[in-house]
N, C-alpha and C positions, 0 to 999 in steps of 0.2 A: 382573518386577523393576521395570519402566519405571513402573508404577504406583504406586509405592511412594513416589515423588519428588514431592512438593507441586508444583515446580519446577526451574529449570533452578539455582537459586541452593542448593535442596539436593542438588541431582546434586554440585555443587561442593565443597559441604562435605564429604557422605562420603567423596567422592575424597580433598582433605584429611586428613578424620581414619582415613584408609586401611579402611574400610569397605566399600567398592568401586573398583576399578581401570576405569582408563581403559577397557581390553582389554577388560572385564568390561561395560562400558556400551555399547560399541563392537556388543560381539557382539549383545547385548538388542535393541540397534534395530534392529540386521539381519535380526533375527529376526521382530519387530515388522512392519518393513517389506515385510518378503518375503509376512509373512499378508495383510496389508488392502492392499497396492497394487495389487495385481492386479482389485481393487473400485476402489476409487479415484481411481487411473489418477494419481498425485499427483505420483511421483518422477521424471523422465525420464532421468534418468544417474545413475550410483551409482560410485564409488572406494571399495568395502570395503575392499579387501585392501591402500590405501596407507594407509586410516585403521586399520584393526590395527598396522598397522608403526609409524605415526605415534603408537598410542596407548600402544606399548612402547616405543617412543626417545625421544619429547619427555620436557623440563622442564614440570613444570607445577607447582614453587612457585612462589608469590607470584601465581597466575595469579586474578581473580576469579572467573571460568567454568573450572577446571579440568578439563578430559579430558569436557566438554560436549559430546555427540555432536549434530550440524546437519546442513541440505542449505541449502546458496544457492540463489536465488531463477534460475533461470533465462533473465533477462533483465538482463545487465550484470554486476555484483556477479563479475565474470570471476577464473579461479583459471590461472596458467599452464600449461597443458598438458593442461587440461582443458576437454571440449563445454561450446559456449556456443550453442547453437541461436535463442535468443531467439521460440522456438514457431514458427521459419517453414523450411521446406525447402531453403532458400537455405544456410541455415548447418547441416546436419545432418550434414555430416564437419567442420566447422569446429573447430578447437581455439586456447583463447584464448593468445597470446603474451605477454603480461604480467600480473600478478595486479594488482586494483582496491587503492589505498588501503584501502577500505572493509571487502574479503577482509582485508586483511595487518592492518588494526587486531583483528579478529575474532578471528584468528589470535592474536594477539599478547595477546588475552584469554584462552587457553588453550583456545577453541573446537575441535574436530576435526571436520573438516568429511566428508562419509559422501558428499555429490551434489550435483542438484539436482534444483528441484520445476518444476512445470509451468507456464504463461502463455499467456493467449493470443498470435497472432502480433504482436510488437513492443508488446504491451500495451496495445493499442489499447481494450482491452472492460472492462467490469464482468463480464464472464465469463469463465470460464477454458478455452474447448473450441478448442485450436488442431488443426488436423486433420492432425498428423501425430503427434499424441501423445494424442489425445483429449480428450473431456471430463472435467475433474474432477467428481469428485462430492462431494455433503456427507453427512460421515459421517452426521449423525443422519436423513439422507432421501435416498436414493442416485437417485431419480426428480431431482431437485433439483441444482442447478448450486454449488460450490462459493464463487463470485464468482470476483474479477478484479479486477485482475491478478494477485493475488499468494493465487490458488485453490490453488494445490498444497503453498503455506508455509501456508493458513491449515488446509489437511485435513489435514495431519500433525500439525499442534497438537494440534488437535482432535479425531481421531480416537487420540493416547495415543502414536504413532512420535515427536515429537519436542519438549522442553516450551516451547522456543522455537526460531522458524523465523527469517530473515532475511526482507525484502519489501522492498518500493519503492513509493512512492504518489505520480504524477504525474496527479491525478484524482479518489484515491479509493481507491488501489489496496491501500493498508493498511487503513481504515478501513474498506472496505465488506465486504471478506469478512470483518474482524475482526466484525462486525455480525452476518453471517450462522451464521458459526459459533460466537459464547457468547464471543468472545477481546476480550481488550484490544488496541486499534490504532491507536498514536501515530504522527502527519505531527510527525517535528519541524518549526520554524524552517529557515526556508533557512538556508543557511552553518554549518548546528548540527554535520552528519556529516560526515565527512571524505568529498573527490569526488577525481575526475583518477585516474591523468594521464593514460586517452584523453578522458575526457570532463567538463569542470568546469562543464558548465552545461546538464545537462540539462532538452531542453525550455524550454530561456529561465531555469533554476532552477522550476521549476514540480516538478520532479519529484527525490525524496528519500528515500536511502533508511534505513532503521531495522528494526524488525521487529514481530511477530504473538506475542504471550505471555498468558500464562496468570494472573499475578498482579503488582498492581502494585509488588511488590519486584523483582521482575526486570525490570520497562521502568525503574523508577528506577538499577538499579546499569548495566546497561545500557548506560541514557544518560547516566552519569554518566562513565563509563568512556570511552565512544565519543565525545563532544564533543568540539573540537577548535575552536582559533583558526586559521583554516588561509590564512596571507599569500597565499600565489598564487592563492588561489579568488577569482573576481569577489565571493562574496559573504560577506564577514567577518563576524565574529561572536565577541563577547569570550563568553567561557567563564561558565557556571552555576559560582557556587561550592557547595562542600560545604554549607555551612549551609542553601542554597534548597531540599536537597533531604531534610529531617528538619524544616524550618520549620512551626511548627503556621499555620494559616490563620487569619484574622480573619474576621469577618460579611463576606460578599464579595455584592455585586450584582450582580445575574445576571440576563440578558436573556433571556426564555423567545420564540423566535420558531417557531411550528409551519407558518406560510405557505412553501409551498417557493420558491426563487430562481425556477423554471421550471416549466409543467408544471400538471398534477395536483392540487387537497386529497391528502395523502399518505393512506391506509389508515386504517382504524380502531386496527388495530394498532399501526400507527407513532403512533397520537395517545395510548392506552393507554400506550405507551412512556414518552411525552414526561410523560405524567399521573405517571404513579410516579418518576419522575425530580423531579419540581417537589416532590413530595409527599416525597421522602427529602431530597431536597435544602433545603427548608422546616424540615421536621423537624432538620435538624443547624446550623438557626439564619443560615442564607443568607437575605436578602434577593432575591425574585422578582418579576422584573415585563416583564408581558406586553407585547409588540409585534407593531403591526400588516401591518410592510410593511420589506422587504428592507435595512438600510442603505446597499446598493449595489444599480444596475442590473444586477439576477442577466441577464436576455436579453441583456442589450448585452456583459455579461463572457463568457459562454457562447458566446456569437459570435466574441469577441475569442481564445476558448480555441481553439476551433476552428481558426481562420484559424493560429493558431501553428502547432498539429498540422500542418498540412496542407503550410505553408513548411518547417518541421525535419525532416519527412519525406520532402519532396521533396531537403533537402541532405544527410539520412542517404544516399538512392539513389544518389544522383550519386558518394556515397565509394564506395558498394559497386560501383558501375557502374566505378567507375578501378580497383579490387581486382580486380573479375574480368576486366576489359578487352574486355566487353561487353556492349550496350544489355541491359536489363530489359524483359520481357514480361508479361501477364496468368498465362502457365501457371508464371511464377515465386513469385506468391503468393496470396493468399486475396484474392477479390474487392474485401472492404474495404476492404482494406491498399491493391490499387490503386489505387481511387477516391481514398481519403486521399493517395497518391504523386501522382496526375494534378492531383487538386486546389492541389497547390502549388505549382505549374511556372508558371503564367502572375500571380501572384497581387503586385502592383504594393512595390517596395519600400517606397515612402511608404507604402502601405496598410500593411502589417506595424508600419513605426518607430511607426506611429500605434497600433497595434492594441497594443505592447507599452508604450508612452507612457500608453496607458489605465489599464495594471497598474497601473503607479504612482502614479497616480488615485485610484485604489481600495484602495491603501495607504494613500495619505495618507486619506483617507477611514473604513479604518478604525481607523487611529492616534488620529483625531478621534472616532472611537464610543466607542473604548475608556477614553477620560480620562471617559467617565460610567458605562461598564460594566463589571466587572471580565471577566465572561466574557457568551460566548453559545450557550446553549444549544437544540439542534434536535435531532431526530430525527434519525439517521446517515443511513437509507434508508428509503425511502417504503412499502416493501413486503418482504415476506419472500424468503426465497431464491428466486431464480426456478425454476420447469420447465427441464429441458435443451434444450426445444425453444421456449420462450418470447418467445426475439428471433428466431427464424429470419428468414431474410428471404423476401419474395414475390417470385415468379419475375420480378414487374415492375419492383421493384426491381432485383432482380443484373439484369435489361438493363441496366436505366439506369445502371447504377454500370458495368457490363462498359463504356456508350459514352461514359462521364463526357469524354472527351478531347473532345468536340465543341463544346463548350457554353464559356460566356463563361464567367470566374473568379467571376463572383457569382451565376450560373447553377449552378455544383459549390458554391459554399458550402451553397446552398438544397438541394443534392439530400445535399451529408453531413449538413445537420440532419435531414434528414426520415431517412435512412439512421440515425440514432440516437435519434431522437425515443421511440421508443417503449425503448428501453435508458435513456435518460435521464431519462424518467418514474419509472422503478425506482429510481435513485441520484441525486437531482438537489441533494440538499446539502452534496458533497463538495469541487466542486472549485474553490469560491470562495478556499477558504485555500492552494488552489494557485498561484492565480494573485497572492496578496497577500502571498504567502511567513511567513504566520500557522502555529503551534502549533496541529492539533486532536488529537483523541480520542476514540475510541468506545469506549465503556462497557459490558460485560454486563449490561442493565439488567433484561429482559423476555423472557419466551418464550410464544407463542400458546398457543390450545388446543391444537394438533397438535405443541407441543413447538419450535418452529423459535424460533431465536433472531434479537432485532432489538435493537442496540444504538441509544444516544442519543450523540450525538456535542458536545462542550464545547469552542470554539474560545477561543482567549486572544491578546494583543496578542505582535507579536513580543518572542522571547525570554524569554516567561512563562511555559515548560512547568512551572516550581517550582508555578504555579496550577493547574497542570492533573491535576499528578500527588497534587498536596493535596489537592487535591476527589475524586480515584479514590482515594484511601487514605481518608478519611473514610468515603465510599461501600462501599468493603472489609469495612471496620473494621465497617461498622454492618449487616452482613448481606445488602445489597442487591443484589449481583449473584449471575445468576443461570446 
C-alpha cells in the first residue's frame, strides 16, 4: 500500500478524500517496519498500539498531513511519556516529561507519530552507529553506513517505511544522510522552526530542526506550515509568506565552488555531481560562475565549531551530572562522547565569547557574499556513503582520547580534530551554514556507478529558502533528480 503514495502530501489527500483511513496507514507501516528493520536497525522505539488508538480518535479535518504515519528523530524532538535515549545508555530507561514545541507543531499538522529512529550518541557523528542500538544501514548497500545524525529518519525514507521522517542538522545532520540516501534535506534558517521550552538554543543555534523527504512539495507545505515567528526564542524570524513559496524564479547567479572549506579535493564523484548540477542548472537559464577559494575561513570556523561542541557539551553533563546526583565516568559513555565532555571543562570563557563572536563574523561576511550571489552551490559530501567500519578509530587513538583529561585545553582541541579529521574529510561542506545560521539544501542530483547516491548541496542568504525550494522545483520539474 505504502508504495502507492508519490508522498507524504498524497498519503494526506486520500485520507481526505476518504480512500484510505488513518488506521489503514498506521497498520501498512507497521507492517513495513517490522519487515526491513530488523536489516536496518533504523527504529529504536515504537508506540503502535497508542498510534492505532490515536489514528481512530483523532480529528484530522483541516489537518495538511492528515493521519500521516512518522517516527521522531531520536535525539530531542521529545514526545511526553515516551524514550528519549539520545543514542547513549545514560538515557535508555529515560522517558521525556514534556512534549517539544516542534513534536506538538507536527502533531497539530495531523502527523501520527508510530516512534523513533536512531542517532548516533548525542549526535556527535556523520554516522549513525550508536552502540546500544547499532548501526544503521543504507537501504540500497547494507555493508554501507546510513549517515548521521539523522541515519535512522533518512533509512526509513528511503528504504519505502515512511515518506517523510523528521531530523535535526547541527552539522550536517539533515543534509548529509539526505545525500546519501537519493532524499531531499533542508537546514532551515535559524529561528525558521519552532524550539523550547527545554531547549531554545541549541548548540549556540547551530542546530535545527526540519526533516528528510522525498519530493519538493512536501519540504514546501512542510515548511510552510511549521514556520513560526516565535518571541521568546533568542533567534526571531519574520514568517515566509505564501506567495515566496509558488513564486516563479528569475535568472539567479549562482556561485559554483567545488574547493572544500577543509580537508581533501573532494572525489571524482562528488565533482560529477557538482558537473550535472552546473549543467541542469545552466540549462534552465541560471547564470554560473566559478570560484576559486572559501568566502570564509572554512579552518578557523571548523575550529571555532569544535571548541563550541566541546563547552555545550561539557554544560549538557553537568545537567545530567545534577539529574542523577552523581559524577559521570568513561564506562558512562562511548569514548568520543567523553573526550568531547573532557574537552570542555577547562576551556577559557573569553575563548568561547571569542569563538562565538567569530560566527557573527562569518555572518556578516556572508550577508556581504550574498548581495553578488544569489546562491552557492557545492557538492553536499565529498564521498559516497561510507563502509560501517570506515571511521573506526585506532587502538592509539581511543588511548588518547580514554586520557584526554591530562592534557592542556588546546592540547584536547588538537587531539578532537585529529579524532574527526578523517570523518570530516567525508562531510566537510556542511557545517559552514551552521554556524552562520544560513538556509541549505541537498539535492538528489547523482548516483555512481554502483548506484550510491551523492547529493549537491545550494546554500542561500538568511531567510531565502523561497530560493532554495525554487531552484529544487525547477530541478524536479525538469527530470534531474535522481
Amino acid at each position: 500500500m505504502l508504495e502507492s503514495f508519490k508522498d507524504a502530501s498524497a498519503m494526506a489527500e486520500a485520507v481526505r478524500q476518504r480512500k484510505v483511513s488513518p488506521k489503514e496507514l498506521v497498520q501498512a507501516t507497521m507492517r513495513k517496519a517490522e519487515q526491513v528493520n530488523p536489516v536496518l536497525r533504523a527504529i529504536v522505539s515504537q508506540r503502535y498500539e497508542k498510534a492505532l488508538v490515536e489514528a481512530g480518535q483523532r480529528d484530522f479535518s483541516g489537518k495538511p498531513f492528515a493521519g500521516v504515519p512518522i517516527f521522531l528523530k531520536d535525539l530531542g524532538q521529545e514526545q511526553a511519556g515516551e524514550p528519549s535515549t539520545a543514542g547513549s545508555r545514560l538515557f535508555l530507561h529515560y522517558r521525556a516529561q514534556t512534549t517539544d514545541n516542534y513534536v506538538k507543531a507536527l502533531e497539530n499538522l495531523g502527523f501520527i507519530i508510530m516512534g523513533r529512529t536512531s542517532t548516533p550518541e548525542f549526535g556527535f557523528k556523520n554516522i549513525s552507529d550508536a552502540q546500544v542500538h547499532g548501526s544503521v544501514c543504507l537501504p540500497d548497500d547494507l555493508t554501507r553506513n546510513a549517515g548521521g545524525s539523522s541515519g535512522g529518519a533518512a533509512a526509513l525514507v528511503s528504504s519505502g517505511v515512511s515518506p517523510l521522517a523528521p531530523a535535526s542538522d547541527g552539522g550536517g545532520s539533515i543534509r548529509i544522510p539526505a545525500s546519501f540516501n537519493g532524499l531531499l534535506g533542508l537546514k532551515p534558517t535559524r529561528g525558521r522552526i519552532p524550539v523550547g521550552p527545554q531547549s531554545f538554543r541549541g548548540w549556540q543555534g547551530a542546530s535545527v530542526s526540519f526533516a528528510l523527504t522525498k519530493t519538493v512539495r512536501d519540504t514546501k507545505r512542510l515548511l510552510f506550515h511549521l514556520q513560526t515567528c516565535q518571541m521568546e526564542s533568542p533567534f526571531v524570524l519574520p514568517k515566509l509568506p505564501k506567495t515566496c513559496f509558488d513564486a516563479k524564479l528569475p535568472p539567479l547567479r549562482i556561485a559554483v565552488l567545488l574547493e572544500p572549506p577543509v580537508g581533501q579535493a573532494p572525489s571524482v564523484e562528488a565533482q560529477k555531481a557538482l558537473q550535472k548540477a552546473t549543467e541542469c542548472l545552466s540549462a534552465l537559464g541560471h547564470q554560473l560562475i566559478d570560484l576559486k577559494q572559501q568566502p570564509i575561513d572554512g579552518l578557523a570556523a571548523m575550529q571555532s565549531y569544535y571548541l563550541m561542541n566541546s563547552v555545550e557539551t561539557a554544560a549538557m553533563f553537568d545537567s545530567i551530572e545534577n539529574h542523577l546526583q552523581r559524577p559521570l565516568t568513561p564506562s558512562d559513555m562511548e569514548v568520543m562522547t567523553w573526550a568531547i565532555y573532557q574537552s570542555g571543562q577547562a576551556i577559557p570563557a573569553k575563548v568561547y565569547s571569542h569563538a562565538l563572536a567569530q560566527w557573527d563574523q562569518y555572518s556578516h561576511q556572508m550577508a556581504r557574499f550574498h548581495e553578488n550571489y544569489d546562491l552557492l552551490l557545492t557538492p553536499t559530501v565529498a564521498q559516497p556513503a561510507p563502509k560501517q567500519d570506515q571511521f573506526q578509530l585506532s587502538d592509539s587513538m581511543t588511548n588518547a582520547l580514554e586520557q584526554i583529561g591530562e592534557l592542556s585545553w588546546p592540547q584536547q582541541q588538537k587531539l578532537i580534530w585529529a579524532m574527526f579529521e578523517k570523518s570530516l574529510s567525508w562531510t566537510p561542506y556542511t557545517q559552514q551554514a551552521n554556524l552562520t545560521g544560513q538556509p541549505a539544501i541537498s539535492l538528489p542530483l547523482y548516483r555512481n556507478e554502483a548506484g550510491l547516491a551523492m547529493g549537491v548541496q545550494v546554500t542561500a542568504a538568511k531567510g531565502r529558502e523561497d530560493l532554495l525550494l525554487g531552484l529544487a522545483q525547477e530541478l524536479e520539474n525538469s527530470g534531474a533528480f535522481c
